[in-house]
C-alpha positions as CSV (number, residue, x, y, z in Angstrom):
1,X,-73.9,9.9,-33.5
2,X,-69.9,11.1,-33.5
3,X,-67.7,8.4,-34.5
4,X,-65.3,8.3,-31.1
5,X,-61.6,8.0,-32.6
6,X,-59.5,5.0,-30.7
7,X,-56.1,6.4,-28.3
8,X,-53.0,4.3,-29.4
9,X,-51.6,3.6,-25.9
10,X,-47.4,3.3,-25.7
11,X,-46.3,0.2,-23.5
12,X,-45.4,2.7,-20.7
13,X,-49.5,3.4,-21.0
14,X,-50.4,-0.1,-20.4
15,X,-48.3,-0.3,-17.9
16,X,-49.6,2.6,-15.5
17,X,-53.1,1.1,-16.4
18,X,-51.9,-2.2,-14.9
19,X,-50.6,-0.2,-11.9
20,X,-53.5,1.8,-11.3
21,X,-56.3,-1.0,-11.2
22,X,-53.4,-3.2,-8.8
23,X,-53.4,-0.1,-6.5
24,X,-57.6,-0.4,-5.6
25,X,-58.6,2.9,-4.9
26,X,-60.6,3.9,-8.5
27,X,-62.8,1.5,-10.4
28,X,-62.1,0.5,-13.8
29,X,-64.5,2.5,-15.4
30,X,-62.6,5.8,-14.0
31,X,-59.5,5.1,-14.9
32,X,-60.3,3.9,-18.5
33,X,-62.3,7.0,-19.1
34,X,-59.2,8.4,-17.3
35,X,-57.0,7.1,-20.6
36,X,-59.6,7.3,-23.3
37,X,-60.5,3.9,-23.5
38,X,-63.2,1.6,-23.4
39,X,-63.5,-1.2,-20.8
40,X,-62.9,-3.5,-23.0
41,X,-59.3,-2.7,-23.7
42,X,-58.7,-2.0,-20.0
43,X,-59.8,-5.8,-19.7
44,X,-57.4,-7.0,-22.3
45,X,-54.5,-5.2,-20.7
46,X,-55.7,-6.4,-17.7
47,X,-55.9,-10.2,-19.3
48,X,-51.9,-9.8,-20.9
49,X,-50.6,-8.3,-18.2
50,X,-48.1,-11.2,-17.9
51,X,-47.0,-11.1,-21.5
52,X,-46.5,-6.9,-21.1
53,X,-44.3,-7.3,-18.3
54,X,-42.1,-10.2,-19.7
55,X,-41.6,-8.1,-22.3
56,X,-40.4,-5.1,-21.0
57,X,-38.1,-6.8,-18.8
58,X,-36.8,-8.4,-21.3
59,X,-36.3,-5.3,-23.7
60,X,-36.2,-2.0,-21.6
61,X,-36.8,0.0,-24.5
62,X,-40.7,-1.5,-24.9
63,X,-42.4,1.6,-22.8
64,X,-41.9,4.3,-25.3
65,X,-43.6,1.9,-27.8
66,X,-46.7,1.7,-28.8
67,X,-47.1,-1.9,-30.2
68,X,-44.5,-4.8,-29.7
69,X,-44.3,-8.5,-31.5
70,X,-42.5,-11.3,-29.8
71,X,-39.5,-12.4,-31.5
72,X,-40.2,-15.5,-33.8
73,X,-37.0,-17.5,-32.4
74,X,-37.2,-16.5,-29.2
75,X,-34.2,-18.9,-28.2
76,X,-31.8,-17.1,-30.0
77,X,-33.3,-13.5,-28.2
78,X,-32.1,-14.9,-25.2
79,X,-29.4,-16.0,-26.0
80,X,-28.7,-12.8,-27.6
81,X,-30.0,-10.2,-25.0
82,X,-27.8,-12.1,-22.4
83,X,-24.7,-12.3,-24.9
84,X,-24.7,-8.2,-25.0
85,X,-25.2,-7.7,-21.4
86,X,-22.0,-9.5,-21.0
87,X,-20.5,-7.5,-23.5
88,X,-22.3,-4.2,-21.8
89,X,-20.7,-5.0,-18.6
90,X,-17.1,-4.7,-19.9
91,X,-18.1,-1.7,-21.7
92,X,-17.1,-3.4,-24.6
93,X,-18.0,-1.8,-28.3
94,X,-20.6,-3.8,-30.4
95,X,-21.9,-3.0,-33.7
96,X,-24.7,-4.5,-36.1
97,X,-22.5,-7.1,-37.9
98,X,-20.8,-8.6,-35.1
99,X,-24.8,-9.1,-33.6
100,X,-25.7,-10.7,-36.9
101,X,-22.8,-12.5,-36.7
102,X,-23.3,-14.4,-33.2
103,X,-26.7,-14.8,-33.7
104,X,-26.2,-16.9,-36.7
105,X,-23.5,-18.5,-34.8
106,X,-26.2,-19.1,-31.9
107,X,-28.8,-20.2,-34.2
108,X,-26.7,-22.7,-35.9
109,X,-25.8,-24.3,-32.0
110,X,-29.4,-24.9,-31.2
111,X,-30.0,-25.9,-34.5
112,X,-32.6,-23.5,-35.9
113,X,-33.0,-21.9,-39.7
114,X,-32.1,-18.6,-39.1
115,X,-30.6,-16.0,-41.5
116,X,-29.6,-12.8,-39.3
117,X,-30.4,-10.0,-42.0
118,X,-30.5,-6.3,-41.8
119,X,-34.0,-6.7,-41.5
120,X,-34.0,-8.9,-38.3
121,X,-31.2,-7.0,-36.9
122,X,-33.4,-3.6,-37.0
123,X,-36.1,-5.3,-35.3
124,X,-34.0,-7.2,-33.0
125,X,-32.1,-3.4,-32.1
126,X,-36.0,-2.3,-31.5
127,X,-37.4,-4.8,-29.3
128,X,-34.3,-4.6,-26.9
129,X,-33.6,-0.9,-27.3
130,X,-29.8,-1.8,-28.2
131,X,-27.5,1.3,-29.4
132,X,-24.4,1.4,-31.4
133,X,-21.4,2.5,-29.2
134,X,-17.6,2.1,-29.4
135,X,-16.9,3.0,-26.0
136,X,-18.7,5.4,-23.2
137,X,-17.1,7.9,-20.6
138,X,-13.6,9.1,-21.5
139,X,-13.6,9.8,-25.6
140,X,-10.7,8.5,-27.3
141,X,-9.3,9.3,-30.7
142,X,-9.8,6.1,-33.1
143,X,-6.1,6.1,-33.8
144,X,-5.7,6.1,-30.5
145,X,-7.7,3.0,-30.0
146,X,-5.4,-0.4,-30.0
147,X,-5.4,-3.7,-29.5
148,X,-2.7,-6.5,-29.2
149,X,-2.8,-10.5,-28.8
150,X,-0.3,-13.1,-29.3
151,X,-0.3,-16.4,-31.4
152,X,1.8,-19.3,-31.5
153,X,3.9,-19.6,-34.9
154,X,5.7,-23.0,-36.2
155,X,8.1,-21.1,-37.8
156,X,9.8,-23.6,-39.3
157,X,6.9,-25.5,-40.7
158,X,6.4,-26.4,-44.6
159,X,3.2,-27.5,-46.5
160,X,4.6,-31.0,-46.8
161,X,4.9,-31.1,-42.9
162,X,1.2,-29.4,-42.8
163,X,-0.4,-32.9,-41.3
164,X,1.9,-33.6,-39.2
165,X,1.7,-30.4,-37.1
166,X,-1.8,-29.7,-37.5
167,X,-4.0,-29.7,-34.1
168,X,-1.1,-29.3,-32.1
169,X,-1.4,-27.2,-29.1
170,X,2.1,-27.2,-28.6
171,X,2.5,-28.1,-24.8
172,X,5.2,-30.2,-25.2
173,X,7.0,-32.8,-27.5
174,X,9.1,-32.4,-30.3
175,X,7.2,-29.7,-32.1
176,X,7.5,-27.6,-29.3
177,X,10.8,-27.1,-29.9
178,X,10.1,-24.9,-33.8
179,X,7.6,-22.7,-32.0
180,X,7.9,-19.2,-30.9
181,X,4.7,-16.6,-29.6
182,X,4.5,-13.4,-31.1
183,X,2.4,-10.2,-30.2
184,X,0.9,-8.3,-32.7
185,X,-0.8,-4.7,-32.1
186,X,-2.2,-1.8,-34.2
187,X,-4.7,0.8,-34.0
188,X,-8.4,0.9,-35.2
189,X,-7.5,3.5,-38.4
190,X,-4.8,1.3,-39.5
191,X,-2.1,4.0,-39.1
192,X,0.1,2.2,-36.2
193,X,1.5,-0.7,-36.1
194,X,3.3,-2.0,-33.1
195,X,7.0,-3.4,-33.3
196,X,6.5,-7.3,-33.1
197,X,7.7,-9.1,-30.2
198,X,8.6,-12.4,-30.8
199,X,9.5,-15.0,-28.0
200,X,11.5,-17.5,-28.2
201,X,13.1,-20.0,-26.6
202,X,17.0,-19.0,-26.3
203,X,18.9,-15.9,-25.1
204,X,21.0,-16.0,-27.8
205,X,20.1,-18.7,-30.3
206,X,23.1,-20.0,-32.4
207,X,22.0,-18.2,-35.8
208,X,21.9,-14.7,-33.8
209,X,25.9,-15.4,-34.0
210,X,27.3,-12.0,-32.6
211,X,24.2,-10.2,-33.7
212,X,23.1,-7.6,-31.0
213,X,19.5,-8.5,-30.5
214,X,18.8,-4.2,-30.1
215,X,19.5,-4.0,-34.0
216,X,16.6,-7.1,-34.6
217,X,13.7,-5.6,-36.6
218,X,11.6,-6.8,-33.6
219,X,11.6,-6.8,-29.8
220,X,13.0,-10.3,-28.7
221,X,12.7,-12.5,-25.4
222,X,12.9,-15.6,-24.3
223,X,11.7,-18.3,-22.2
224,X,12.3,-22.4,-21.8
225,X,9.0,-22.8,-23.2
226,X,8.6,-20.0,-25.7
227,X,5.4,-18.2,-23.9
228,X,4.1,-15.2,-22.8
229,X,5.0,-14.8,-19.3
230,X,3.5,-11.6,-17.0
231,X,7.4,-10.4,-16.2
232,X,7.6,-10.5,-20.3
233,X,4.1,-8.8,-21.0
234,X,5.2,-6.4,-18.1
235,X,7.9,-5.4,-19.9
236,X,6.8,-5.0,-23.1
237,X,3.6,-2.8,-22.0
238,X,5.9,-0.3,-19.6
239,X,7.9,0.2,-23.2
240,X,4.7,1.1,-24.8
241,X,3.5,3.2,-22.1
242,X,6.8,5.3,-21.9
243,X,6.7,5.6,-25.3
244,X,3.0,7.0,-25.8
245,X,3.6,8.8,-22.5
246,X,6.9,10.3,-24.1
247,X,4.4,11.7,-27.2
248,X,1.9,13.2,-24.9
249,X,-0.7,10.9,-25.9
250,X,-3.5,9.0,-24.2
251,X,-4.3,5.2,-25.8
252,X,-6.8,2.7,-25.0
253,X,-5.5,-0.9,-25.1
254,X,-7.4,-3.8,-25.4
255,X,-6.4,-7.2,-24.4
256,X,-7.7,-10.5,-23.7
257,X,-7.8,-11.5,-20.2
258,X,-5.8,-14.1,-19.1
259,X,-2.9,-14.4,-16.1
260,X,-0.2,-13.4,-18.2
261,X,-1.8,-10.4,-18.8
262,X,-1.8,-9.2,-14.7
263,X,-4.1,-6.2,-13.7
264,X,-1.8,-5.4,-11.4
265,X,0.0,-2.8,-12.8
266,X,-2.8,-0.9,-14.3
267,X,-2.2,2.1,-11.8
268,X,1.2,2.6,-13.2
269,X,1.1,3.1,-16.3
270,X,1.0,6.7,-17.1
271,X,-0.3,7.0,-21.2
272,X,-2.1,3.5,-21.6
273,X,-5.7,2.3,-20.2
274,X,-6.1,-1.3,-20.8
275,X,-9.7,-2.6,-21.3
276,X,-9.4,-7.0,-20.6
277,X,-11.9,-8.8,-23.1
278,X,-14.2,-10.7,-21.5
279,X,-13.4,-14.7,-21.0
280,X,-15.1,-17.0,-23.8
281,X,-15.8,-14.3,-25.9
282,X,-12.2,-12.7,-26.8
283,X,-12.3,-14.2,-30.6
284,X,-15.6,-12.1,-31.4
285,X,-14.6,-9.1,-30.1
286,X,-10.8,-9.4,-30.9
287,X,-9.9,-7.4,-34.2
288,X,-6.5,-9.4,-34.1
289,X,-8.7,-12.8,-34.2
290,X,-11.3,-11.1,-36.4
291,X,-8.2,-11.8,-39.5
292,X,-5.5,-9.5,-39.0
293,X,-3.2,-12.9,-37.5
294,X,-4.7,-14.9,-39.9
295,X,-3.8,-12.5,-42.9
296,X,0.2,-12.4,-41.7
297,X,0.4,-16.0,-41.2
298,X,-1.2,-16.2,-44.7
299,X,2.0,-13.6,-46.2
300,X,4.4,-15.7,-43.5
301,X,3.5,-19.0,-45.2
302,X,3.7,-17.3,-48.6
303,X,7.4,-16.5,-47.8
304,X,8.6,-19.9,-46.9
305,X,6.9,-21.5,-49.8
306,X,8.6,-18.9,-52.0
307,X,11.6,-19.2,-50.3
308,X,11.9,-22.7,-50.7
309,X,11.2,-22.5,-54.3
310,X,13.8,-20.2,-54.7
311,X,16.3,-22.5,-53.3
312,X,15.0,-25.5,-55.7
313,X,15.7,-23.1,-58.7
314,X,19.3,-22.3,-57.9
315,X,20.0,-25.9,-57.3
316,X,20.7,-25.4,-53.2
317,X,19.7,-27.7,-50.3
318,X,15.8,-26.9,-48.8
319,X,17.1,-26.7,-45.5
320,X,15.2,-25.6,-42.5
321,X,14.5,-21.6,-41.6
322,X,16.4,-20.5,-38.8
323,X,14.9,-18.4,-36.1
324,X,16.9,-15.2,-37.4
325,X,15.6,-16.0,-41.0
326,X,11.7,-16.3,-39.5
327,X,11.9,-13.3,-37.2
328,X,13.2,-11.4,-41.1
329,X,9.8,-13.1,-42.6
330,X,7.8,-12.3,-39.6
331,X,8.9,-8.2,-39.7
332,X,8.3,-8.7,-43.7
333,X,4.9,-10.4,-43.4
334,X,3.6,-7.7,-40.7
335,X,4.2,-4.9,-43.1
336,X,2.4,-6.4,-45.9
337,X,-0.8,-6.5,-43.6
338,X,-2.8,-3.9,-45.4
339,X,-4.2,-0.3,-43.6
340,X,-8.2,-1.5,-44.9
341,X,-6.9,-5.2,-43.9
342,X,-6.9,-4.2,-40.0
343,X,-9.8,-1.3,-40.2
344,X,-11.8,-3.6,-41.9
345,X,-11.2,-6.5,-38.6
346,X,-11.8,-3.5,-36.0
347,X,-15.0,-2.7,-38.0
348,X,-16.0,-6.8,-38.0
349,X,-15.0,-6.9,-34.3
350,X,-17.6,-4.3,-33.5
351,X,-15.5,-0.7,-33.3
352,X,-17.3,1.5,-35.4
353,X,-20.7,3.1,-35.1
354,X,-21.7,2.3,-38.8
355,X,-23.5,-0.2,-40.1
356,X,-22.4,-1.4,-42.8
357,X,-21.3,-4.5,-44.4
358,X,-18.2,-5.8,-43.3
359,X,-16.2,-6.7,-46.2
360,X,-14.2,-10.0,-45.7
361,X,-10.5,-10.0,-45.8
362,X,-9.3,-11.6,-49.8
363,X,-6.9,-14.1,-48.9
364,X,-6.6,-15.9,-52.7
365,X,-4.4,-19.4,-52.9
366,X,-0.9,-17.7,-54.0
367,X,0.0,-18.3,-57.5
368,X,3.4,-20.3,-56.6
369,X,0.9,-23.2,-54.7
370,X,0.1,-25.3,-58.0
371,X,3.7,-25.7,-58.8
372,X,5.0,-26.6,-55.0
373,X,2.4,-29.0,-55.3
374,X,3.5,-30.5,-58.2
375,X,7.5,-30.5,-57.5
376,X,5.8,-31.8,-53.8
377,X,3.7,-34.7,-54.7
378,X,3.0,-35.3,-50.7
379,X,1.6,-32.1,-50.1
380,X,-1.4,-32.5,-52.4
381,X,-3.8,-33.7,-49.7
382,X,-3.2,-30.6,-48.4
383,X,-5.2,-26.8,-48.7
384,X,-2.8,-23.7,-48.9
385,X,-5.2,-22.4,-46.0
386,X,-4.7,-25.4,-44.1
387,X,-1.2,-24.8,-44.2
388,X,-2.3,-21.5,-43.0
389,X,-3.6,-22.4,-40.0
390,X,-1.4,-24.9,-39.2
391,X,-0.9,-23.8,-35.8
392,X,-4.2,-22.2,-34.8
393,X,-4.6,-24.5,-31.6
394,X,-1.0,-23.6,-30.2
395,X,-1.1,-22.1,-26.7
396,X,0.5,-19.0,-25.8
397,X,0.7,-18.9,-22.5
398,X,0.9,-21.2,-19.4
399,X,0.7,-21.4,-16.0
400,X,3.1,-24.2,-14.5
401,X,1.7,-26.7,-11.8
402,X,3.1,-26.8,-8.4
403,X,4.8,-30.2,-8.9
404,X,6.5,-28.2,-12.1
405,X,7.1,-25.0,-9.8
406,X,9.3,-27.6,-7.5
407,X,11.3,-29.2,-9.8
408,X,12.0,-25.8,-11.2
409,X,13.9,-25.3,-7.9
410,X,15.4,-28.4,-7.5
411,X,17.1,-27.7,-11.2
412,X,18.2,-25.1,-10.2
413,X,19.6,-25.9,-6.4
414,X,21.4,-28.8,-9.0
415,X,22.8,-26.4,-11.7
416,X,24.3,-24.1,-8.3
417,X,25.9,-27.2,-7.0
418,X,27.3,-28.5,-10.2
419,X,28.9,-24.9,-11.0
420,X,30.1,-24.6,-7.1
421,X,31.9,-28.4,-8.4
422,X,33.4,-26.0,-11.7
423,X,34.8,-23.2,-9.3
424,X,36.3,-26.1,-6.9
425,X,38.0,-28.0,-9.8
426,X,39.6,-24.5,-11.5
427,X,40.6,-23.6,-7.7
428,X,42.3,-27.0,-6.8
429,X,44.4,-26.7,-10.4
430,X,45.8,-23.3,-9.1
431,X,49.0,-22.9,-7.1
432,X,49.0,-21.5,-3.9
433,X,45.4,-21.3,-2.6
434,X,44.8,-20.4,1.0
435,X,42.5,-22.6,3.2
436,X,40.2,-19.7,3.6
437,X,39.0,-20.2,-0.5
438,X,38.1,-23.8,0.3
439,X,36.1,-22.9,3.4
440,X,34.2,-20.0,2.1
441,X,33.4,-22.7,-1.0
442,X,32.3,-25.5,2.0
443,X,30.2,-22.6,3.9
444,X,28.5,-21.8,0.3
445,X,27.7,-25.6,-0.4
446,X,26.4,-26.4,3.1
447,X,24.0,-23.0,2.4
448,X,22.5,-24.6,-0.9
449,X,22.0,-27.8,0.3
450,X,20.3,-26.3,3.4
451,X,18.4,-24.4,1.1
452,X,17.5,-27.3,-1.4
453,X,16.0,-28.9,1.9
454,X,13.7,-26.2,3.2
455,X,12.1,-25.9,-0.5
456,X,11.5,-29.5,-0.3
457,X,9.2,-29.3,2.5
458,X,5.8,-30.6,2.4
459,X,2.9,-29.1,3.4
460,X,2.1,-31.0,5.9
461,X,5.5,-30.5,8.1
462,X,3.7,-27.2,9.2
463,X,0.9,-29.0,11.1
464,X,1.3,-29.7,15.0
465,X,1.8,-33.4,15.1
């Protein structure tokens, strides 16, 4: 009697099979002598059914295979398959170590023992069909690719001041007032860096003196607060636009999304498409978050400490750095951020097709930290990366409530009246004034006041009594 030889069925097999018995019109015996099989494995199919079909919908790839295992943490393959669907849907790039990475990071939420090695990523890549892609449709040249984010900086901030700041996010208070945000950008080779912009808080702040902010080795602005403001972002991404635009060159921009960052204006720009970063997720996928910030604040603080040690060995005063002296440290610190430093991040934050390991960026304790420490007794509860990361929890950006918005007018109805009182004064101290200067100043106080009044309204005065 000949031996019959077994048919390996794919998924997609089982499938049809399930389909074809559902359907009614040929017995069971037909179609499994229709696939080669023996009734017996039709009424196994038959009896997983259920488990074939969760698993396919679950990873689309499962049809073209012929055998398939459930995942032994199937918590974290949720968790997982619905992670890169988000990150799918913004057509984001996603490579193997930034899965291994949230997984371990979702494994260690629910609690599990997990290790996420090459070996589980491979399967894990398998089961749910998952490809390697930095981006789909329109190709881009990697040194075209950028991206930019801002951080908050106490610039003036010293390791002996380390505890005192820490946790702050900055929203107000007296520390607010030795913060300023900064944007940082380069490309994904390493090749680019953008020109700083640093906001701060004054037009022209005392130690700028007569100095033309144009010949700064960064693009300053300014707001009360010190944030990034959409009229500011706005400005700063039409600059960059004309400027690629000017070179004849296409760039891909990405950003987090947030309100300061309006979509608006996408249809303008000319040279730049901006991709936003999905909400919750921006610090995995960010190369800027990924170290890059982290490694400049690490050659920032490095400077200060060096600086003030400096000033101890010439016998001067440690007195506080001034904004011009930060935004010279700031320039400084951004061009020792090393070319591998920021491909290595863009690699970590999933923009490259290979995978490989991701090499962490060496940040070693600077030499100089034993001796601050010792001339600094009060600074020894402290870590040099503490001090680092002093500020990691300032905000950037804000967006005023409408009790803030009013007040805002009201200041400045007040500031119009008070400098109408100025011209008034320097008029009545003058010889020989006609009537008509007094009236025209009357006609322009009774306008602001009428003004101040109509902005006062509540919302409530528009509703029929």
């Amino acid at each position: 009697m000949e031996k019959r030889s077994l048919k390996s069925l794919t998924v997609g097999d089982k499938i049809k099979i399930i389909e074809e018995v559902k359907k009614g019109v040929k017995r069971k015996k037909e179609i499994a002598s229709e696939f080669g099989i023996p009734a017996s494995t039709l009424s196994t199919i038959l009896k997983d059914k259920d488990k074939i079909f969760k698993a396919v919908e679950e990873a689309p790839c499962l049809p073209r295979r012929k055998r398939f295992k459930a995942s032994s943490f199937p918590e974290i393959e949720h968790a997982m398959t619905e992670w890169i669907k988000r990150v799918r849907d913004y057509n984001l790039p996603i490579s193997g170590p930034l899965i291994q990475e949230k997984a371990a990071e979702f494994a260690k939420n629910l609690g599990l023992t997990f290790q996420a090695s090459s070996g589980w990523l491979e399967k894990f890549k398998l089961r749910n069909g998952i490809v390697e892609k930095i981006i789909s449709g329109e190709k881009y040249d990697s040194k075209d690719i950028f991206n930019a984010d801002e951080f908050g900086l106490f610039f003036k901030c010293t390791p002996d001041r380390t505890l005192t700041f820490k946790g702050d996010t900055c929203h107000g208070g007296k520390n607010s007032k030795e913060r300023v945000t900064v944007m940082v950008g380069a490309n994904m080779t390493g090749t680019e860096k953008l020109k700083l912009l640093v906001i701060g808080k004054s037009k022209q702040p005392r130690c700028f003196k007569k100095k033309n902010v144009q010949s700064l080795p960064v693009t300053y602005a300014y707001n009360k607060k010190a944030w990034m403001l959409s009229t500011i972002y706005e400005s700063w991404i039409f600059e960059l636009d004309k400027r690629f635009f000017n070179d004849k060159r296409k760039v891909l921009l990405f950003v987090d999304n947030c309100p300061a960052h309006p979509k608006t204006l996408l249809h303008e720009l000319k040279a730049i498409r901006v991709v936003f970063l999905p909400p919750n997720m921006t610090s995995k996928l960010q190369p800027m978050d990924q170290g890059i910030i982290k490694n400049m604040k690490h050659h920032y603080r490095k400077s200060i400490m060096q600086r003030n040690l400096r000033k101890m060995d010439s016998g001067l005063e440690i007195d506080d750095i001034n904004l011009l002296e930060s935004i010279e440290l700031l320039h400084k610190s951004w061009g020792a951020v090393t070319q591998s430093t920021i491909v290595n991040c863009f690699h970590k934050a999933g923009f490259t097709n290979e995978i490989e390991e991701v090499e962490p960026v060496e940040e070693e304790t600077p030499i100089e930290w034993d001796r601050y420490q010792q001339l600094f007794p009060e600074t020894n509860t402290v870590e040099f990366q503490h001090f680092v990361e002093v500020d990691s929890s300032v905000i950037t950006t804000y967006y005023p409530t409408d009790n803030e918005i009013l007040n805002d007018l009201k200041f400045q109805t007040s500031q119009a009246l008070d400098s109408l009182q100025v011209v008034r004064k320097y008029i009545q101290e003058q010889q020989e004034i006609g009537d008509e200067i007094f009236s025209a100043l009357n006609v322009i106080e009774n306008f602001t006041d009428r003004s101040n009044i109509k902005k006062q309204s509540k919302i409530s005065d528009f509703f029929k009594k």
